[in-house]
C-alpha positions in Angstrom: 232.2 42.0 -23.7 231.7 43.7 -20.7 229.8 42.9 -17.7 228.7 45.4 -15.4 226.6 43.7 -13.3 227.9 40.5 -11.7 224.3 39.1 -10.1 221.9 40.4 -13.4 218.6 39.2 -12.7 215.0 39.7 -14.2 212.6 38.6 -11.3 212.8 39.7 -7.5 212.5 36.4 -4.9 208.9 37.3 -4.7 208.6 37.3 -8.8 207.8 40.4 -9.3 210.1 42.4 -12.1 213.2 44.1 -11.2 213.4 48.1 -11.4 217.1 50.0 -12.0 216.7 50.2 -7.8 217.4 46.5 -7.6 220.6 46.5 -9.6 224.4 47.6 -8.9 226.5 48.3 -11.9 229.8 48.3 -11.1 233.0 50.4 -13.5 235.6 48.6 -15.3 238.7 51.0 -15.4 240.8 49.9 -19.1 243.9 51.8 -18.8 246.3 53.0 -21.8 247.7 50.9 -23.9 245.9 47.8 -23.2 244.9 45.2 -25.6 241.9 43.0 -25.6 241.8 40.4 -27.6 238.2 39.6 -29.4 235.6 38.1 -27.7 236.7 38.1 -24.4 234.9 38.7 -21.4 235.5 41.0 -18.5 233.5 41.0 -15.4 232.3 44.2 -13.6 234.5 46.1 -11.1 238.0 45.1 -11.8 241.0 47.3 -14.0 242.8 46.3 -16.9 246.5 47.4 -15.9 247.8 49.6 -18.7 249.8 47.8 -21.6 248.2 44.3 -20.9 246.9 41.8 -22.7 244.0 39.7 -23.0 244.0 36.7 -25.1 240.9 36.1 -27.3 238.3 34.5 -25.7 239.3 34.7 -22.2 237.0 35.2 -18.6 238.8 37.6 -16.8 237.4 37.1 -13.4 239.9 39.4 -11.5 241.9 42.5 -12.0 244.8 42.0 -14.3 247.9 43.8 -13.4 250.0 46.4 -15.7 252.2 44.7 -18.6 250.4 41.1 -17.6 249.2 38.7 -20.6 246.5 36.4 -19.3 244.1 33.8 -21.1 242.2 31.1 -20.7 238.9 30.5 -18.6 239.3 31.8 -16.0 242.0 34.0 -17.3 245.4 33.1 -15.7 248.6 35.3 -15.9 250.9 33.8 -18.4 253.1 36.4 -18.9 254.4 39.6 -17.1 256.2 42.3 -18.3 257.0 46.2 -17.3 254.8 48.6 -18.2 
């Protein structure tokens, strides 16, 4: 799953609705060879470093660098490797 907007809301402060104006989507750069396991979340705005994993089910809350295995929630590095 990805995320492309990291404050998503439906309402304005005042209530009234939000209109495409009100939101920022933000790219998510996957680059070759990476693998991402199911069910995992990536937030908005950060790259996937080419040939790295991401376990199942993980939050990747920042960037992950190339040849790097993270997991978890948040994801953490747990393994690096060349590219």
């Amino acid at each position: 799953m990805f995320i492309n907007d990291r404050r998503p809301r439906a309402a304005r402060p005042d209530g009234t609705p939000q209109t495409e104006d009100d939101w920022t989507m933000e790219r998510t750069v996957v680059r070759r060879g990476a693998s991402i396991g199911t069910n995992a979340t990536i937030l908005g705005g950060l790259e996937i470093g080419e040939r790295a994993t991401i376990g199942a089910g993980s939050v990747v809350t920042r960037s992950v660098p190339p040849g790097a295995t993270v997991a978890g929630n948040p994801a953490r590095m747990i393994k690096s490797r060349e590219p």
